[in-house]
VEXGU-917098 format. One line per 8 residues: number of its first residue (from 1); for each residue x, y, z of C-alpha. Coordinates in steps of 0.25 Angstrom, whole numbers, plus 5000, padded with zeros to 4 digits. Example, Ala and Ser with C-alpha at 12.3 -4.5 7.8 and 13.67 -1.06 7.14 Angstrom:
<rs>
1) 5049,4982,5031 | 5055,4996,5029
</rs>
This chain:
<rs>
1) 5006,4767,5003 | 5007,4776,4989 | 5009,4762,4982 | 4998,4754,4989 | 4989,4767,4985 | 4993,4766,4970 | 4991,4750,4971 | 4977,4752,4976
9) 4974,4763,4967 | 4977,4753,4956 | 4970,4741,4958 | 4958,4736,4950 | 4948,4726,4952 | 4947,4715,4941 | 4938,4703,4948 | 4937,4690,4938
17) 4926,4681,4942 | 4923,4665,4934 | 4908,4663,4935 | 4896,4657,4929 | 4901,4644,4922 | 4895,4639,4912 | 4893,4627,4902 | 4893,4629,4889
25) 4888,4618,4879 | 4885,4602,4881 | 4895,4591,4882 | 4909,4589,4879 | 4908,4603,4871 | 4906,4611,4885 | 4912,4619,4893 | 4913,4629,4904
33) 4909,4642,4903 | 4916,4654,4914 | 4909,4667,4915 | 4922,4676,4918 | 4918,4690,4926 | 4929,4702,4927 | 4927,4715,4934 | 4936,4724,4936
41) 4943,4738,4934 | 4954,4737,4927 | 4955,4747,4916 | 4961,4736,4907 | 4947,4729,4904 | 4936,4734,4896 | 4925,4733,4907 | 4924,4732,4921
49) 4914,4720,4920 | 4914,4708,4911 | 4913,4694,4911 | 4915,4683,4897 | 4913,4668,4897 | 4925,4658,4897 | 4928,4646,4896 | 4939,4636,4904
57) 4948,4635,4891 | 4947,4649,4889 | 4953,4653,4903 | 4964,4642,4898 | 4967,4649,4887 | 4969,4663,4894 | 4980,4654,4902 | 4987,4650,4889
65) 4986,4663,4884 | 4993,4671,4897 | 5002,4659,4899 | 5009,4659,4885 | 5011,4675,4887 | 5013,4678,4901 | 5021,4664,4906 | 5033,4667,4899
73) 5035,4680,4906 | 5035,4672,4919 | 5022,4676,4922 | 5014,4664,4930 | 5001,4661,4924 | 4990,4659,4932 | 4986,4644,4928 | 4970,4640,4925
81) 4962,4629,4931 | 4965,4615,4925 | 4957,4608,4915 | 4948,4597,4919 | 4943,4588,4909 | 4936,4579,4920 | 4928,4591,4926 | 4925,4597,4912
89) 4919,4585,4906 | 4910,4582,4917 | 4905,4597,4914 | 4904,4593,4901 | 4897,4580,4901 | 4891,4580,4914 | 4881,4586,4923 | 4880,4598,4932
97) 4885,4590,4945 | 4893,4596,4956 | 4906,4591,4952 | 4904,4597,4938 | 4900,4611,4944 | 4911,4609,4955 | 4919,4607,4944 | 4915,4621,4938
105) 4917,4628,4948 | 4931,4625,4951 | 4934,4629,4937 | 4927,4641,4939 | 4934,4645,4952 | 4947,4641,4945 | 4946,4649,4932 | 4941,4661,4939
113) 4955,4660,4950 | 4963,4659,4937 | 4957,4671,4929 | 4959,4678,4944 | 4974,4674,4945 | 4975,4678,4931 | 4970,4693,4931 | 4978,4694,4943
121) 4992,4695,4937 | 4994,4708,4931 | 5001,4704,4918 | 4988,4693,4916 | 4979,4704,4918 | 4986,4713,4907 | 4986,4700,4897 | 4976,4703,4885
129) 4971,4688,4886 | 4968,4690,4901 | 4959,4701,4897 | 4953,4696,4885 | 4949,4684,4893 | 4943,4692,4903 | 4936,4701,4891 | 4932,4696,4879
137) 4919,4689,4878 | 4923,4677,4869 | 4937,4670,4867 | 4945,4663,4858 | 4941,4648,4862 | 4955,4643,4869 | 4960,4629,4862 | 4972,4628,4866
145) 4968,4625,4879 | 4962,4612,4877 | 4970,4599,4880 | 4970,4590,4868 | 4972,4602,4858 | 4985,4604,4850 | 4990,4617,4860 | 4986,4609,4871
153) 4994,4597,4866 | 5006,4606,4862 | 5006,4613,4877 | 5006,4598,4882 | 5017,4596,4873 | 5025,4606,4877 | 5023,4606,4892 | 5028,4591,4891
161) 5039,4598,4884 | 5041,4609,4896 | 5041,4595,4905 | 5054,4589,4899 | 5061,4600,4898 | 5059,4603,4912 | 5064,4590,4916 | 5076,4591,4906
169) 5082,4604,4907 | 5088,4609,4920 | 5086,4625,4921 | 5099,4630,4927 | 5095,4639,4937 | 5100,4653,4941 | 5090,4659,4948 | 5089,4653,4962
177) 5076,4659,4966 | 5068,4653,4955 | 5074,4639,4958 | 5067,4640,4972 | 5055,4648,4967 | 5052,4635,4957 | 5055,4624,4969 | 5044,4634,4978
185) 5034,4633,4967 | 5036,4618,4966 | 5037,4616,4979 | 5023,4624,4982 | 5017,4617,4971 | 5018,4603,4976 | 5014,4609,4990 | 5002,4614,4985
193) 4998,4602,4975 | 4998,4594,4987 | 4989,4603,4996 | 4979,4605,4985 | 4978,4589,4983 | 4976,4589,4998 | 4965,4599,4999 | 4959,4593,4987
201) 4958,4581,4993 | 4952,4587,5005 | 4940,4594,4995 | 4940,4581,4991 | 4937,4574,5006 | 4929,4586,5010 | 4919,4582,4998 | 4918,4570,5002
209) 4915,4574,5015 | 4903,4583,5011 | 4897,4569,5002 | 4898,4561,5014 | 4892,4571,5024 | 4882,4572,5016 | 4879,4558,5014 | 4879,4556,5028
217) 4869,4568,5029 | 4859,4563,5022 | 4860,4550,5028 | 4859,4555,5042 | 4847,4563,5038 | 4839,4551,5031 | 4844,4541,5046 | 4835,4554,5053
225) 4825,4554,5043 | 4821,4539,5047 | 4825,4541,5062 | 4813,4538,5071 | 4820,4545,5082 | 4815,4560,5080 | 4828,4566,5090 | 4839,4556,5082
233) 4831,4560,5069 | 4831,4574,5073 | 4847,4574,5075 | 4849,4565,5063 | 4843,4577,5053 | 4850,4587,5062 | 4863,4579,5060 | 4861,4577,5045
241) 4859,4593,5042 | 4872,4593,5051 | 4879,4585,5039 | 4873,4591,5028 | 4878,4604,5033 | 4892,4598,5035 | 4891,4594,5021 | 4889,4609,5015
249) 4900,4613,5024 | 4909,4602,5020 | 4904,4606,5006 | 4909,4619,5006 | 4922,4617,5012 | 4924,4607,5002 | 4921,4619,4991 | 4930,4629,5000
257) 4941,4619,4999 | 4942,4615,4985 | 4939,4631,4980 | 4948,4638,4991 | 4959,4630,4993 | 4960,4618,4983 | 4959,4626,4972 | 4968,4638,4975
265) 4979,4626,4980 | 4975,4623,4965 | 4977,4636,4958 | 4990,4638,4966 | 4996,4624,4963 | 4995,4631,4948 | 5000,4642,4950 | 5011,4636,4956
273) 5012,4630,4942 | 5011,4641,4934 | 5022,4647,4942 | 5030,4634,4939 | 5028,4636,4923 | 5034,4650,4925 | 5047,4643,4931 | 5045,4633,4918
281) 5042,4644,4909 | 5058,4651,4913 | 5063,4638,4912 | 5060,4638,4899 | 5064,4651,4896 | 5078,4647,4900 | 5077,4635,4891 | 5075,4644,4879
289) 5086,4653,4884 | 5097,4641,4885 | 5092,4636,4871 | 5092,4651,4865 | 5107,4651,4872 | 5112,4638,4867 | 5107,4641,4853 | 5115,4654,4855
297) 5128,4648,4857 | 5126,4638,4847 | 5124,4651,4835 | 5135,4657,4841 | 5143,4644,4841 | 5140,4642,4829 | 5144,4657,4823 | 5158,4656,4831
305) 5161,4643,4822 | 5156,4651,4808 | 5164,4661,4811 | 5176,4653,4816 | 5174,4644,4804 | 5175,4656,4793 | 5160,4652,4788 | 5153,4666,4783
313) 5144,4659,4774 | 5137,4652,4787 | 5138,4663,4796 | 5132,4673,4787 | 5121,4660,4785 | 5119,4660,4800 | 5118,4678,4798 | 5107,4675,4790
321) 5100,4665,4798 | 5101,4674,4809 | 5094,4685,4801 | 5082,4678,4795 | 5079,4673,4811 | 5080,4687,4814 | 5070,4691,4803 | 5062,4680,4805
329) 5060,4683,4820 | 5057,4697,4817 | 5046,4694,4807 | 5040,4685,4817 | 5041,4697,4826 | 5033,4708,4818 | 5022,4697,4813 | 5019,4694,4829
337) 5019,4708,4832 | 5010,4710,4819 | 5000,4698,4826 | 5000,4707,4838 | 4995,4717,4831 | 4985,4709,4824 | 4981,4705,4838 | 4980,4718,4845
345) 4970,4722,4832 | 4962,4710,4833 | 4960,4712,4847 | 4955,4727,4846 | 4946,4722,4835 | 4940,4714,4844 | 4938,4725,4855 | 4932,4734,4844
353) 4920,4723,4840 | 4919,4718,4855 | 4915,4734,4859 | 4905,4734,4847 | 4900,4721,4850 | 4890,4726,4862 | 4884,4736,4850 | 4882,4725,4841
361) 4874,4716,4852 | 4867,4729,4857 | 4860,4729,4841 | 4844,4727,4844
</rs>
């Protein structure tokens, strides 16, 4: 009881909400525009209300940024929607239809269930990125998002990489419970890849079904319209307002089905996946490990031989080798921390002319 009383004497509010979307310029150049809303009480922000403007390659690049930190501690990553480049060009190019503002929305509901799932894990929420996404009016402009770029080419690159060495190297196992954690994830993965595509597919039928109940509305209430028979007239409109109001009913479960269920199968099947790269990502912390082992045995190996050989001359080369790696590693160890620094100045700098900025716009 003492403990369920500290928990709830503890516990802060911090509500994110994705509205308003907006497009921002003509053509090709275009792109979306998310107004992102934060309330809360948690004494770590500034305010208890604000809201900035973001972009879908920003929320991309807070993913980068939080991945290449926290997913070699083991932490999973909560993972962002997909990009579509079929959905975003007919934004771009084409006109306000209602697949282009069903298209919208999705990504809206989506970006806003990823910042949610984001905030939620403690050690995300303490993450200097998470907050100055959530903060600061303007950001960096994210390019290492993009596709076709050289950091997108290089990650192509090196996941292909990942790929075959996955298939080529055999992780001798000593912890049973990860080995049947990995085959659950996988195993849960498939199951629920195959329920999503099957309740995709009933979205799909179910908008069909609306198209068609409306067709067949319309053409029931033009056959009453031309009736000469005032009764079989009479129920022929009653019949057709019958279907039209099946069709908004088919409508909105259509809606309820893709945005209740078919996308939260959706986020968990990457999650799923997330989970699956911190499995991959331990896998590769054991690869470095046997190379860092095997290169030790060769150094010592070759040590035993210069001493068993009586060759001082190469050993005391070997020594020196040694030394100038240590002092080049410590170099590189003060000029990072010296970055840091530099960072962390930079960073209150910034701070220091955000707070003045409201005195300079409040100059009649």
């Amino acid at each position: 009881q003492q403990l369920e009383e500290e928990e709830s004497g503890d516990q802060f509010e911090l509500n994110i909400a994705v509205t308003n979307p907006e497009k921002i310029g003509d053509g090709m150049n275009a792109y979306m525009s998310y107004k992102v809303s934060t309330q809360t009480t948690l004494p770590m922000f500034l305010n208890k209300t604000f809201s900035v403007r973001r972009r879908f390659s920003d929320f991309l690049g807070l993913y980068e940024k939080i991945s290449a930190k926290h997913s070699l501690l083991g932490c999973i990553i909560p993972p962002p929607p997909q990009k579509s480049v079929v959905g975003m060009t007919k934004v771009k190019v084409g006109k306000e239809d209602s697949s282009s503002a069903e298209f919208v929305e999705k990504r809206r509901a989506a970006l806003e269930r990823y910042l949610q799932r984001v905030v939620a894990h403690p050690s995300l929420l303490q993450d200097p990125d998470v907050r100055e996404f959530l903060e600061r009016d303007e950001l960096p402009r994210a390019v290492n998002t993009q596709a076709l770029s050289g950091p997108g080419l290089l990650k192509m690159i090196n996941r292909a990489s990942d790929a075959v060495n996955k298939m080529t190297i055999k992780m001798n196992e000593s912890d049973n419970w990860f080995e049947s954690k990995l085959q659950e994830v996988e195993n849960e993965e498939q199951l629920l890849r195959r329920l999503h595509a099957a309740v995709d597919s009933l979205v799909n039928h179910r908008k069909e079904l609306c198209i068609n109940t409306a067709v067949f509305s319309k053409s029931v209430a033009m056959l009453g319209s031309v009736e000469e028979n005032s009764a079989l007239s009479r129920a022929l409109s009653q019949l057709a307002e019958v279907e039209d109001k099946m069709e908004q009913l088919h409508q909105q479960q259509a809606f309820s089905d893709f945005f209740i269920l078919a996308e939260l199968l959706a986020d968990y099947v990457r999650l799923l996946g997330a989970v699956r790269c911190c499995f991959e990502q331990r896998m590769k912390v054991w690869q470095r490990l046997q190379e860092a082992q095997s290169t030790l045995q060769k150094k010592r190996e070759a040590e035993a031989k210069l001493l068993w050989a009586n060759k001082p001359e190469k050993l005391q080369q070997a020594k020196d080798d040694i030394n100038e790696k240590e002092k080049a590693r410590d170099f590189k160890q003060h000029i990072v921390k010296y970055l840091e620094s530099l960072l962390h100045t930079q960073h209150r700098l910034v701070k220091c002319w955000e707070a003045f900025l409201p005195e300079a716009k409040a100059i009649a």
